[in-house]
MARBA-3410 file (N, C-alpha, C, O; in Angstrom, 1 decimal):
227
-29.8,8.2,-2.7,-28.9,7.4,-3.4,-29.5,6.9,-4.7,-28.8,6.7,-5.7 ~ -30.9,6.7,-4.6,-31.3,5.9,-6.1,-31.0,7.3,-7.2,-30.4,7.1,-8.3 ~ -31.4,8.4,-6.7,-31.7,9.4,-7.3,-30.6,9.9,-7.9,-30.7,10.7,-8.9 ~ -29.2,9.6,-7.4,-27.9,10.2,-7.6,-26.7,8.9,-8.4,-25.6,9.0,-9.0 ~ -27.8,7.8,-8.0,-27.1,6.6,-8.5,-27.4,6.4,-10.5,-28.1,7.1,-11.2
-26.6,5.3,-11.1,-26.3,5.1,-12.6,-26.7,3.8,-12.3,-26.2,3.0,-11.4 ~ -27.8,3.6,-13.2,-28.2,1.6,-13.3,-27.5,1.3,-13.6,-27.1,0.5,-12.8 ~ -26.8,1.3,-14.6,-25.6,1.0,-15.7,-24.2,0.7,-14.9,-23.5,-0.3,-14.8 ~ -24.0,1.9,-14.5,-22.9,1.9,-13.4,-23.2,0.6,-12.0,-22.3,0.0,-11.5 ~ -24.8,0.4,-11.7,-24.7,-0.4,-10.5,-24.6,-1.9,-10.9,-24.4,-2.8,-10.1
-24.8,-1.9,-12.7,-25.0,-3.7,-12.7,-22.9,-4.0,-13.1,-22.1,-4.9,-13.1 ~ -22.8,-2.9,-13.3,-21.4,-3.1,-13.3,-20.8,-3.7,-12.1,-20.3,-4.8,-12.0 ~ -20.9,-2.8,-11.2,-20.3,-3.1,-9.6,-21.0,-4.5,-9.2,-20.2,-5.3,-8.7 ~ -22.2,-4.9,-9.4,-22.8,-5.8,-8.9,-21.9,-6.6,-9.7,-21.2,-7.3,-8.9 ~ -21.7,-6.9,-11.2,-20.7,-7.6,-11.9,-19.6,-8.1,-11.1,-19.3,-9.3,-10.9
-19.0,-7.1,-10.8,-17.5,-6.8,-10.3,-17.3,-7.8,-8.7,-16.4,-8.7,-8.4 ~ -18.6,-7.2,-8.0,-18.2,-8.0,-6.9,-18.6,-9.0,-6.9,-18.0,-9.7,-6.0 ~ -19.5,-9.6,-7.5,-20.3,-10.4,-7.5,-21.2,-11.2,-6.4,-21.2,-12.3,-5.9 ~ -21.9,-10.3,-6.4,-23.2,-9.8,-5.3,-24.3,-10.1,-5.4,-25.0,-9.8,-6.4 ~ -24.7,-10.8,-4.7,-26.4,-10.8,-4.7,-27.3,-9.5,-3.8,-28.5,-9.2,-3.8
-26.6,-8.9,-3.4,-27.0,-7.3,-3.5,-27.1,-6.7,-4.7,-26.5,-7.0,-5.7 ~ -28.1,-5.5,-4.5,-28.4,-4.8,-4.9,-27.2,-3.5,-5.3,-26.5,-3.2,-4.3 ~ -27.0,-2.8,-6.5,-26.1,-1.4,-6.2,-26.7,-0.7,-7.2,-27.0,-1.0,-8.3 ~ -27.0,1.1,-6.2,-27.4,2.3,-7.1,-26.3,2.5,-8.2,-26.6,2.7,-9.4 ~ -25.2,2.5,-7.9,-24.3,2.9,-8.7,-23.3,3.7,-8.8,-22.4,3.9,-9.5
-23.7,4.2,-7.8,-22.4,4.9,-6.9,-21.1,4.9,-7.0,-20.5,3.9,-7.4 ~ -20.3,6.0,-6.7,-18.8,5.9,-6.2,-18.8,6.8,-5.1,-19.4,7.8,-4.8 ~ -17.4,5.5,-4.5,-17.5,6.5,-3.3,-18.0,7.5,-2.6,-18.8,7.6,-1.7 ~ -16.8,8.5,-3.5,-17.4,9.8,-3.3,-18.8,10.4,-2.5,-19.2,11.1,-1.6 ~ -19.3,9.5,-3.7,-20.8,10.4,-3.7,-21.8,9.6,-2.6,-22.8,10.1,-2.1
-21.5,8.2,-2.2,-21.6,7.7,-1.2,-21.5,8.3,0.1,-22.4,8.4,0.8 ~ -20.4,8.8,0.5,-19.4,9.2,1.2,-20.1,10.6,1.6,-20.3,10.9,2.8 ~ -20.5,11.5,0.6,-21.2,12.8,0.7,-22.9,12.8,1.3,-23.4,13.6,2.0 ~ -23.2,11.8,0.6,-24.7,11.3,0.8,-25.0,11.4,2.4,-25.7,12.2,3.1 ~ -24.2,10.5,2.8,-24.2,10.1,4.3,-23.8,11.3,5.1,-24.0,11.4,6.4
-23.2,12.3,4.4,-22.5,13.7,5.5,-24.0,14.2,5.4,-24.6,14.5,6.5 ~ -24.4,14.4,4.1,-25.7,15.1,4.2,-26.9,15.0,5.4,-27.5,15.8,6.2 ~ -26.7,13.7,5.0,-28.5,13.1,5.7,-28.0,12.9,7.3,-28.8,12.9,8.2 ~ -26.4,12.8,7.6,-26.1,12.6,8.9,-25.0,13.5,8.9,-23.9,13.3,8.3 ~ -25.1,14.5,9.5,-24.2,15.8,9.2,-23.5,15.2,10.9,-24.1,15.0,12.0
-21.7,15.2,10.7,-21.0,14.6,11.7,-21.5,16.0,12.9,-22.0,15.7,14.0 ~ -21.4,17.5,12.6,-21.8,18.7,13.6,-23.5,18.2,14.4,-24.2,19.0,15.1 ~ -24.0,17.1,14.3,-25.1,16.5,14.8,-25.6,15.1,15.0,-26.5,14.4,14.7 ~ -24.2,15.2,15.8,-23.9,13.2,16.5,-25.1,12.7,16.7,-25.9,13.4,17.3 ~ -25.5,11.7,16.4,-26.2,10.8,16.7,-26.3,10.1,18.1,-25.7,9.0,18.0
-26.8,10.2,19.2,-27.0,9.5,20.6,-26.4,7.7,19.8,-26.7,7.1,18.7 ~ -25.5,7.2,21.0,-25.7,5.4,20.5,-27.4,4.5,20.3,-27.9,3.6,19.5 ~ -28.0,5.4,21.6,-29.2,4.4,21.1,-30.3,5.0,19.8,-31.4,4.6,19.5 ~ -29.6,6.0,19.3,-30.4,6.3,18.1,-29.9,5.8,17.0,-30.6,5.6,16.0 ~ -28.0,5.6,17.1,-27.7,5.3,16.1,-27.6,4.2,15.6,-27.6,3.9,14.4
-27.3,3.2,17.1,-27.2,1.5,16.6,-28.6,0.9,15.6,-28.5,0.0,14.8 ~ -30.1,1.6,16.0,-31.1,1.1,15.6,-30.9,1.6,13.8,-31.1,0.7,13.0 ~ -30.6,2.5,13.4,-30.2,3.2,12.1,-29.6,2.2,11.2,-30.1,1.7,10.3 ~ -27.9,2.0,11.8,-27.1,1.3,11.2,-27.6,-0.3,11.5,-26.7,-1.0,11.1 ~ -28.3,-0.8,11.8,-29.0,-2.1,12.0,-29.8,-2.2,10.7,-29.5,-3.2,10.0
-31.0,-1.2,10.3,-31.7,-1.3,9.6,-30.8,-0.8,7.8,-31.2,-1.0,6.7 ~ -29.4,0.0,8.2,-29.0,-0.1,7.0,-28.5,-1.2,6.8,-28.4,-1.5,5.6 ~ -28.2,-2.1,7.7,-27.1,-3.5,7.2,-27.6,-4.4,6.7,-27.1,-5.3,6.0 ~ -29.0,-4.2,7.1,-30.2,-5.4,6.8,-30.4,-4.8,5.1,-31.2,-5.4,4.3 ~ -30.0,-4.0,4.8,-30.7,-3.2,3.7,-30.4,-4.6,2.0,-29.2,-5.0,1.8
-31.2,-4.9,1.4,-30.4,-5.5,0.0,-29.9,-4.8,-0.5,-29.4,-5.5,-1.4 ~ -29.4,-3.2,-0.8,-28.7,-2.8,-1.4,-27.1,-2.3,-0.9,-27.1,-1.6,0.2 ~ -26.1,-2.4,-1.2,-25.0,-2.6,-1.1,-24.5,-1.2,-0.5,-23.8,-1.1,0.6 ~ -24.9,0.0,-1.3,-24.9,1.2,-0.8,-25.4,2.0,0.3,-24.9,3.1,0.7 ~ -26.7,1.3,0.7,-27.0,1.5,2.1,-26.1,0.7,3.3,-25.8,1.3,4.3
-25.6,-0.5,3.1,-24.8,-1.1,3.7,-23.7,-0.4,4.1,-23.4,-0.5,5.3 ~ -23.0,0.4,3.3,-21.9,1.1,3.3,-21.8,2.1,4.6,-21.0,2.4,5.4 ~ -23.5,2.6,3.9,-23.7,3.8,4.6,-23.7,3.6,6.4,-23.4,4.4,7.3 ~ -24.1,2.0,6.6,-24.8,1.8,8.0,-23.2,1.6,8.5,-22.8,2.0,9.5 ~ -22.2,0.7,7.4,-20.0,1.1,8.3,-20.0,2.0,8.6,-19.8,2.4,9.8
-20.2,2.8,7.7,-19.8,4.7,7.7,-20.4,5.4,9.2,-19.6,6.2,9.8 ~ -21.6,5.1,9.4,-22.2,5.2,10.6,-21.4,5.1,11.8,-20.9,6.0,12.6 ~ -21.3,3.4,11.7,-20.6,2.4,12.4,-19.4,3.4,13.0,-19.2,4.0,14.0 ~ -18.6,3.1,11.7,-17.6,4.1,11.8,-17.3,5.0,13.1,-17.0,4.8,14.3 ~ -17.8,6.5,11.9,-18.3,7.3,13.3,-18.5,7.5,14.7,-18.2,8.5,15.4
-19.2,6.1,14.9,-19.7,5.7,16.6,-18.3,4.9,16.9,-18.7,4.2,17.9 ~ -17.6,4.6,16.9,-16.5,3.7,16.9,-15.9,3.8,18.3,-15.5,2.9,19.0 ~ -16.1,5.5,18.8,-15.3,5.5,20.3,-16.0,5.1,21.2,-15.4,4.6,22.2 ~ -17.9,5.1,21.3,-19.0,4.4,21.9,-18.6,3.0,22.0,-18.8,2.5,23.0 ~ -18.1,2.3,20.9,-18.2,0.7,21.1,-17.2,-0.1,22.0,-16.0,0.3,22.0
-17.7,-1.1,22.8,-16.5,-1.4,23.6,-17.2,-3.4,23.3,-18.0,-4.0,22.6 ~ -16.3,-3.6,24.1,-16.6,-5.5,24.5,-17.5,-5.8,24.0,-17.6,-6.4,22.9 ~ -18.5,-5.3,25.0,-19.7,-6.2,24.8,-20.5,-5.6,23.7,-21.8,-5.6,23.7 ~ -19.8,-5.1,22.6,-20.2,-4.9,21.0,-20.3,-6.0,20.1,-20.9,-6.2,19.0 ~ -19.3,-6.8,21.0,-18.5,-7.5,19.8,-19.4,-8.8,19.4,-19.4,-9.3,18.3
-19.9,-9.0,20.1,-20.8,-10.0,19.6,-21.9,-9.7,18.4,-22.0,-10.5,17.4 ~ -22.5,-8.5,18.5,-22.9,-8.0,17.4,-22.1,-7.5,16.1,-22.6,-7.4,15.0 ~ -20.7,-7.2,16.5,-20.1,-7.1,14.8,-19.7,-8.4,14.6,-19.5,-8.9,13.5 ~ -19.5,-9.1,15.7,-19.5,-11.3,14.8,-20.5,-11.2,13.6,-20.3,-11.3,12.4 ~ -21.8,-11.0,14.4,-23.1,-11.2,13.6,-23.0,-10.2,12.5,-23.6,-10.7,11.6
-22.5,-9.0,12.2,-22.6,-8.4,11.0,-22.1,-8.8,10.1,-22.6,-8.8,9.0 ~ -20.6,-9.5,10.3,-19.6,-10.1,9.8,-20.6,-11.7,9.2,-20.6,-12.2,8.1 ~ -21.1,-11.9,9.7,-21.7,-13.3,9.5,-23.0,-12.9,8.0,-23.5,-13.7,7.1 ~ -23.2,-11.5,8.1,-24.0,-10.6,7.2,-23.2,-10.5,5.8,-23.9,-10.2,4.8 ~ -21.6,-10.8,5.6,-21.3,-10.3,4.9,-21.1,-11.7,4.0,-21.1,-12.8,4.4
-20.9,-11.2,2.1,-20.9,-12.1,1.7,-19.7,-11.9,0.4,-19.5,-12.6,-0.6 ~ -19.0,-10.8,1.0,-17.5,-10.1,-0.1,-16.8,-9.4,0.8,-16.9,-9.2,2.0 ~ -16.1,-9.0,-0.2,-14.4,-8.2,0.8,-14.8,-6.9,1.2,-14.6,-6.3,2.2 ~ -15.5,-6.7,0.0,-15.9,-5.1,0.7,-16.1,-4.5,1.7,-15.5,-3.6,2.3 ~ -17.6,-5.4,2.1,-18.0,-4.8,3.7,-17.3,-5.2,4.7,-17.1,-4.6,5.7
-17.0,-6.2,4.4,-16.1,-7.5,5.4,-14.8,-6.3,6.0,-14.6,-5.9,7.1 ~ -14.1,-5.9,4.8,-12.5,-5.5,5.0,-12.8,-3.9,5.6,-12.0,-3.2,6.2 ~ -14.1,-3.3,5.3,-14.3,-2.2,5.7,-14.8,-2.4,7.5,-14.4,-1.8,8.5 ~ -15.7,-3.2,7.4,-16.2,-3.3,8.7,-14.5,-3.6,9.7,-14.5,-3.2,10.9 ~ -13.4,-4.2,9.3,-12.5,-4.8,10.1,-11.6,-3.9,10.6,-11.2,-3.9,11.7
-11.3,-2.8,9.1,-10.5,-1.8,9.5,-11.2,-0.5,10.1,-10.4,0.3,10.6 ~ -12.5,-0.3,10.0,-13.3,1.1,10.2,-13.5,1.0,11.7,-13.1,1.8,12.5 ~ -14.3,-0.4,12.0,-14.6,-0.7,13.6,-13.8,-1.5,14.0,-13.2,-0.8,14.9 ~ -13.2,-2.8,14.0,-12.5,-3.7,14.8,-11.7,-3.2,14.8,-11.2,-3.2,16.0 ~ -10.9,-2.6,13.8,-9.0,-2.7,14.4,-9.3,-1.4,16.0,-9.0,-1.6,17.2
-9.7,-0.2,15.6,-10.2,0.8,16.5,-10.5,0.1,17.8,-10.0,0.4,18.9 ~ -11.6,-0.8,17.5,-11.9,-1.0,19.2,-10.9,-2.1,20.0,-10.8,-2.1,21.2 ~ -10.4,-2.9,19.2,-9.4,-3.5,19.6,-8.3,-3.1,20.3,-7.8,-3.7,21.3 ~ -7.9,-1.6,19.9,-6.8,-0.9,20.3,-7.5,-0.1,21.8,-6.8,-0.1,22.8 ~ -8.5,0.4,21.7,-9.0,0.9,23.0,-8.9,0.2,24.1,-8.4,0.6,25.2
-9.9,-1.5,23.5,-10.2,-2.1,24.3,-9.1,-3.3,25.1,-9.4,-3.8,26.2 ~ -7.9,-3.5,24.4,-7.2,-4.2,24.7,-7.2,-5.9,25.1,-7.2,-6.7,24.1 ~ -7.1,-6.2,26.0,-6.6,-7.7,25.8,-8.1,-8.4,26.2,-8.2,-9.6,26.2 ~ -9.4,-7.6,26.6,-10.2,-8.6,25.9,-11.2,-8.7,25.0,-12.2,-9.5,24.9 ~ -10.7,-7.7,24.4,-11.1,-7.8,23.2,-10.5,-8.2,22.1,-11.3,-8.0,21.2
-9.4,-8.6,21.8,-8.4,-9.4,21.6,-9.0,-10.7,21.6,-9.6,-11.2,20.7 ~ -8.5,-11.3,23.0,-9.2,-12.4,23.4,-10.3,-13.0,22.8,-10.4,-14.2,22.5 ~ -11.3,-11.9,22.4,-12.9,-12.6,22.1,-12.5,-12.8,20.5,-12.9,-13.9,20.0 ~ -11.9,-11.8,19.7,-11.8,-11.7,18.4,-10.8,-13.0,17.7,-10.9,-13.5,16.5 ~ -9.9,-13.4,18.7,-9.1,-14.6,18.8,-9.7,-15.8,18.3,-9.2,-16.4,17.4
-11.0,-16.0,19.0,-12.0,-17.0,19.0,-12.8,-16.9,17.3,-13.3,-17.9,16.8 ~ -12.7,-16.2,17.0,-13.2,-16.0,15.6,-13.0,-16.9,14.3,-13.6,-17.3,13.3 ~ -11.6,-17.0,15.0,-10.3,-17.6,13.9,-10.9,-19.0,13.7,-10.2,-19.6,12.8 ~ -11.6,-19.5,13.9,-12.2,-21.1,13.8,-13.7,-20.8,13.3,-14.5,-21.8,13.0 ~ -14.0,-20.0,13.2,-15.7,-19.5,12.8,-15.8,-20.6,11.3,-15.0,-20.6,10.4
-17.1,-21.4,11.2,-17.5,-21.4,10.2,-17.7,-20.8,8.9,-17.8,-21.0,7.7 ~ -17.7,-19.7,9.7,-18.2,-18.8,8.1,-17.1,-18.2,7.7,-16.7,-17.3,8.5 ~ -16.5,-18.3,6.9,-15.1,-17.5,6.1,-15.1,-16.5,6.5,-14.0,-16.2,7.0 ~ -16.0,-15.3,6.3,-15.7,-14.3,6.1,-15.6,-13.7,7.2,-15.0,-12.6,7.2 ~ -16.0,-14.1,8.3,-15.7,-14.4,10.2,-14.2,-14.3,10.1,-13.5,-13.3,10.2
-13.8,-15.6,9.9,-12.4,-15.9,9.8,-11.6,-14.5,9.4,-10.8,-14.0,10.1 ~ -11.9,-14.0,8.1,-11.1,-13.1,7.7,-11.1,-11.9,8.2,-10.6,-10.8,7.8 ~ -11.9,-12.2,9.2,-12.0,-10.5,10.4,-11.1,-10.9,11.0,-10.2,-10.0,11.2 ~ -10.8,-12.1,11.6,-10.0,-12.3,12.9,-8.6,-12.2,12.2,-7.7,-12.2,13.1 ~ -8.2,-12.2,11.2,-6.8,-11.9,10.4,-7.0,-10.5,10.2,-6.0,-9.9,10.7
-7.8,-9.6,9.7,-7.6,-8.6,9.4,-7.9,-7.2,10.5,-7.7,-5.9,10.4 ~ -8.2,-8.0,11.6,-8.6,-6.9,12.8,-6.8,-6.6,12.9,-6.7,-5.6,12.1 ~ -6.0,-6.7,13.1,-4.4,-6.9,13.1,-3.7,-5.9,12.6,-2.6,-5.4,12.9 ~ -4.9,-5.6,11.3,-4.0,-4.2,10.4,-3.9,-3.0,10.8,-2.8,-2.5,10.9 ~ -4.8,-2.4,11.1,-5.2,-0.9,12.2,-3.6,-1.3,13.2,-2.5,-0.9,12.9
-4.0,-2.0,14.2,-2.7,-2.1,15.3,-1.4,-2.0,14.6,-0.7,-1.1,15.1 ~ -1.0,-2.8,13.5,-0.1,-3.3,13.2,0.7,-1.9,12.6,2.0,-1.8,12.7 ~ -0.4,-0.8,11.8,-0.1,-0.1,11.2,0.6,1.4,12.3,1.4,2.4,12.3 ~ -0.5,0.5,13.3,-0.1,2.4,14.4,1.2,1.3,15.4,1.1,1.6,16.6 ~ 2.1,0.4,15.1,2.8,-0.3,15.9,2.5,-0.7,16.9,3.4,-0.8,17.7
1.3,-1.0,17.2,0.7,-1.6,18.5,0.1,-3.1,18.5,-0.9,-3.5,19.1 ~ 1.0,-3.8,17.5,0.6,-5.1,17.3,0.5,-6.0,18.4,1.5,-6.1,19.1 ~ -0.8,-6.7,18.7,-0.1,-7.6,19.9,0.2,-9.1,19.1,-0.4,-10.0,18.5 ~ 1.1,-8.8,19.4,2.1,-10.7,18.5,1.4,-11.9,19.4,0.6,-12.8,18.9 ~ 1.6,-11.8,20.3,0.6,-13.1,21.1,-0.5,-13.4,20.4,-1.0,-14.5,20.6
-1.1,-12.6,19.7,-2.8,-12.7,19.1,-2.6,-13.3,17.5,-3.2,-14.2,17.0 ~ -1.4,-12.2,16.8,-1.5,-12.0,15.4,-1.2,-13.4,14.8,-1.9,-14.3,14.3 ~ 0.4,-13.3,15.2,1.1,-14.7,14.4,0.2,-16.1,14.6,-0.1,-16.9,13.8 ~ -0.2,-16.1,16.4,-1.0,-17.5,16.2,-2.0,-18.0,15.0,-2.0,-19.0,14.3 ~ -2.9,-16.8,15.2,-4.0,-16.5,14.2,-3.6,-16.9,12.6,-4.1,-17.8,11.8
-2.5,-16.0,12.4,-1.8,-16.6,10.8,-1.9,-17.6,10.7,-2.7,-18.3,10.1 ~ -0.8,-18.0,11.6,0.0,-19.2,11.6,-1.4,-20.7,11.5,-1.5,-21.6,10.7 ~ -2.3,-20.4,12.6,-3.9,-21.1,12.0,-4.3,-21.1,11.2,-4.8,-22.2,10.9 ~ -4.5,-19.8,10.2,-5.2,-20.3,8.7,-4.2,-20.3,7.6,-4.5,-19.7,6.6 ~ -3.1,-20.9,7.7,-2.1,-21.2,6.7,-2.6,-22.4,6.4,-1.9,-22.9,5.5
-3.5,-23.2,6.7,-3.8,-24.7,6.1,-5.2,-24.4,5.1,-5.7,-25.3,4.5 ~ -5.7,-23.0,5.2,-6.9,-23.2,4.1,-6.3,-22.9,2.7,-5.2,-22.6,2.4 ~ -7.3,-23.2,2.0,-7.0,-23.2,0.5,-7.9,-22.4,0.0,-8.1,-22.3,-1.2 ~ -8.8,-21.4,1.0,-9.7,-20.2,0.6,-8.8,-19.0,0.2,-8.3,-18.3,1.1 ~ -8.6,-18.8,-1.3,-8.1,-17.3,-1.6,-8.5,-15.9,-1.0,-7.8,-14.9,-1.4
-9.7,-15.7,0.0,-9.6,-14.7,0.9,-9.2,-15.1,1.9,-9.1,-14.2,2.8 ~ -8.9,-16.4,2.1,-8.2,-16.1,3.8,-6.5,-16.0,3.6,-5.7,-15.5,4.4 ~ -6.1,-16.8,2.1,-4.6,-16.3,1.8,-4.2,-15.3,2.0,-3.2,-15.1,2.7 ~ -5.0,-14.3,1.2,-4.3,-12.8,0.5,-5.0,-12.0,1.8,-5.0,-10.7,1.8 ~ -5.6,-12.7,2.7,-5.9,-11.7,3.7,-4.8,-11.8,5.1,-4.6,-10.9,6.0
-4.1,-13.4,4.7,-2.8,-13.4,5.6,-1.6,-12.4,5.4,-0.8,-11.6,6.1 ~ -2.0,-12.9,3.8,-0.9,-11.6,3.1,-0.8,-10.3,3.2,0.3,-9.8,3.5 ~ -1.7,-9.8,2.9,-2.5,-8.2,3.4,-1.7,-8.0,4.6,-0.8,-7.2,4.7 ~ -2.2,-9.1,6.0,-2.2,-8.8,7.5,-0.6,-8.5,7.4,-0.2,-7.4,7.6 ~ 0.3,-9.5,7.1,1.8,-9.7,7.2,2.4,-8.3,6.4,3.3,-7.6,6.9
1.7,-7.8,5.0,2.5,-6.9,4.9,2.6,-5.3,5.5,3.5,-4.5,5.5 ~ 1.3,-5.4,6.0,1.3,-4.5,7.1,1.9,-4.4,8.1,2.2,-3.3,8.6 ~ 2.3,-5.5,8.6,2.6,-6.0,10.1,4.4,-5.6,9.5,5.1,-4.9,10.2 ~ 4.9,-6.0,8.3,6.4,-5.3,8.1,6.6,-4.3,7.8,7.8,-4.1,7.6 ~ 5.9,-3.1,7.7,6.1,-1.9,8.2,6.5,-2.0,8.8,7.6,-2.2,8.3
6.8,-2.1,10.0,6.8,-1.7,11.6,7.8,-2.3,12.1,8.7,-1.9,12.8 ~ 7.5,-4.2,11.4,8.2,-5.4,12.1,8.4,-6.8,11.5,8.1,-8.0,11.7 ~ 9.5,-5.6,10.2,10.1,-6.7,9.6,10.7,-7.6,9.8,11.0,-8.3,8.8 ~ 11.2,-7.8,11.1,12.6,-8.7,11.3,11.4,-10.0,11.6,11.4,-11.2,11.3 ~ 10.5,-9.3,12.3,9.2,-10.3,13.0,8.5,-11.1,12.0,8.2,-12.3,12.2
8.2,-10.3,10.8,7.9,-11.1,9.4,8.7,-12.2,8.9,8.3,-13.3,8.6 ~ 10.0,-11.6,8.9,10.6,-12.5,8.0,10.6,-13.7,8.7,10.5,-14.8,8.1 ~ 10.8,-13.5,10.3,10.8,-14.7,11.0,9.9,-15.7,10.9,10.2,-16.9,10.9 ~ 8.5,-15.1,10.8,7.4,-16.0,10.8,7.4,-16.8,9.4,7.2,-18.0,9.4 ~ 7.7,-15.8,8.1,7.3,-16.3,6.7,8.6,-17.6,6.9,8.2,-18.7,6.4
10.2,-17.7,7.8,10.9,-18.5,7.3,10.4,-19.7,8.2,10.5,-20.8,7.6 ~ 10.1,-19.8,9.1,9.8,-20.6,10.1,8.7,-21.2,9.6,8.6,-22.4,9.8 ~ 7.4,-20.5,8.7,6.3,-21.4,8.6,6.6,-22.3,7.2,6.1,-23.4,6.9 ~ 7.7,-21.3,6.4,8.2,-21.7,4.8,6.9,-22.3,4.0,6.0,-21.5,4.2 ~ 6.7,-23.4,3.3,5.9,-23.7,2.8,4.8,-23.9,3.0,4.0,-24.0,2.1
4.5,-24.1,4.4,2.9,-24.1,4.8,2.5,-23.2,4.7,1.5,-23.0,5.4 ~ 3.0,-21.6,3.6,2.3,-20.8,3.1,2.3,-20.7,2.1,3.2,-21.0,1.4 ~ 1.3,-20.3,1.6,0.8,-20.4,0.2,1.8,-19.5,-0.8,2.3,-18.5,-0.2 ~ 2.0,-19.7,-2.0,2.9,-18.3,-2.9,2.2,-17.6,-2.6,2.7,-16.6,-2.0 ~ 0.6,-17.5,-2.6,-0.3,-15.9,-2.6,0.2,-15.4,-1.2,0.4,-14.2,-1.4
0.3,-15.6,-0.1,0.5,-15.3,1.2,1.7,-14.8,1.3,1.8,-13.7,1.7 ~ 3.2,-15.8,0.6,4.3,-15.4,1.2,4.6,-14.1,0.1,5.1,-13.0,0.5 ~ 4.2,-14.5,-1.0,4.4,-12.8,-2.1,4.0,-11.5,-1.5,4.7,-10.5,-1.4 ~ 2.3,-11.6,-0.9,2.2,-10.2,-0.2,3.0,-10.3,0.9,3.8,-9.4,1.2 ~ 2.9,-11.2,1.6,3.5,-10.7,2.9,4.8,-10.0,2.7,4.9,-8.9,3.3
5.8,-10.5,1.9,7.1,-10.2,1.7,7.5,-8.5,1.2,8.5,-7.9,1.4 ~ 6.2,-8.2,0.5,6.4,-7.5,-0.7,7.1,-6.5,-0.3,8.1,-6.2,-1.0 ~ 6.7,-5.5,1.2,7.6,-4.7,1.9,8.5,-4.9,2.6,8.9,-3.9,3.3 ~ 9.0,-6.0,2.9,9.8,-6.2,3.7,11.7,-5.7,2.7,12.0,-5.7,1.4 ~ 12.8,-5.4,3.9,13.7,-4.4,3.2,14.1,-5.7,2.3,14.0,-6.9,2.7
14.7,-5.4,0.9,15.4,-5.9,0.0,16.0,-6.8,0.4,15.9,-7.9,-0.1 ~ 16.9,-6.4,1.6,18.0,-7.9,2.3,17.2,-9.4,3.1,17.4,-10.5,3.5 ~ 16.0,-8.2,3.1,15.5,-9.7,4.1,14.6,-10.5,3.2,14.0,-11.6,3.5 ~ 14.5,-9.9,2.1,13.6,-10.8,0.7,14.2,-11.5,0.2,13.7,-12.5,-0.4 ~ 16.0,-11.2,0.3,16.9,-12.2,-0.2,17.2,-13.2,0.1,17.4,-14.2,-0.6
17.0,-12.8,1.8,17.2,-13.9,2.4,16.5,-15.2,2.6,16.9,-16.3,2.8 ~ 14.8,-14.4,2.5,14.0,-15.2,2.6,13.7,-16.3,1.4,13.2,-17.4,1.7 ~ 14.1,-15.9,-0.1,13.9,-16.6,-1.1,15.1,-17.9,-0.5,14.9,-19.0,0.0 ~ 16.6,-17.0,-0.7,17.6,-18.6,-0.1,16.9,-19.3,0.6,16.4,-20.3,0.0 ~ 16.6,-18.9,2.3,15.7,-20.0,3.0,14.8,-21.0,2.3,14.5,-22.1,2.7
14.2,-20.5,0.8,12.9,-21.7,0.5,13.3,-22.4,-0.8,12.7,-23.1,-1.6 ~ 15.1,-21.9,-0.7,15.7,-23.1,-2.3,15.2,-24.3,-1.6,15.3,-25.4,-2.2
END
């Protein structure tokens, strides 16, 4: 990675996200290729070879090894069940931007969520009150995966929303937002319901994305609802 990486390019990204990590410089891509190399998917990795791997990437200060240790993650994703989850709380508690945060949520959580069902659900539920923000915005964004393959469980999602509609943290807004407009793909009628029912106790940033796909007639309607 250093060797392939642009200093120039990594104080930029560091700029950008604003990180106290470290970045080679990277894009994607070449991130993305790095990791096929040194871990060629034709030569899986056993779980207990891989969790110790992706452990010591996460710990890593540089942002691009981090990636590498999701990407890992990733991969092992059909291995992880329940009693994982305690350890991706604590990764989540590792993170300190959207990046790893929103990758770890959709790469691993929404996945094992869907395997594992209602209690894993259950545990990720509990999240939703976590101290640490960026905790919190797993437990909103675990939702998108399901939401997207129509396997939302509504018992879980809306509560969850409907709980962090009282922060004033712009990642837990636009990560309501994000969750809702996913969730209207599938189940618009279900959106509009929730955005008219909670009305104001959502933020413009929240009710804008959530809305944004929802059909034409029910955007109309929804603005009337908030004259």
């Amino acid at each position: 990675m250093e060797a392939a990486g642009n200093p120039a390019d990594g104080a930029i990204q560091q700029r950008y996200h604003k990180s106290d990590l470290a970045f080679f410089g990277l894009k994607a891509a070449q991130q993305r290729a790095i990791v096929r190399e040194v871990f060629p998917a034709r030569q899986p990795l056993a779980r207990e070879e891989h969790l110790p791997v992706i452990r010591q990437l996460w710990a890593s200060s540089y942002f691009d090894e981090r990636v590498a240790g999701l990407l890992l993650l990733g991969r092992m994703a059909p291995l992880l069940g329940v009693d994982d989850l305690g350890e991706i709380r604590a990764m989540t508690g590792n993170c300190k931007g959207w990046a790893l945060l929103d990758g770890l949520a959709c790469t691993v959580l929404g996945p094992l969520v869907l395997a594992e069902g209602m209690p894993a659900y259950r545990e990720v539920r509990g999240w939703s009150d976590d101290p640490w923000m960026w905790t919190r915005r797993a437990s909103i964004l675990v939702h998108v995966i399901p939401a997207r393959r129509a396997r939302l469980e509504e018992e879980f999602a809306w509560p969850t929303f409907e709980e962090r509609l009282r922060e004033r943290e712009f990642f837990i807004r636009k990560a309501i937002g994000w969750a809702l407009r996913e969730c209207s793909k599938k189940y618009p009628e279900e959106v509009f319901a929730f955005l008219k029912r909670v009305g104001d106790r959502a933020s413009g940033l929240t009710r804008r994305e959530g809305s944004r796909r929802l059909p034409e007639e029910l955007q109309a309607r929804l603005r009337r609802s908030m004259k």
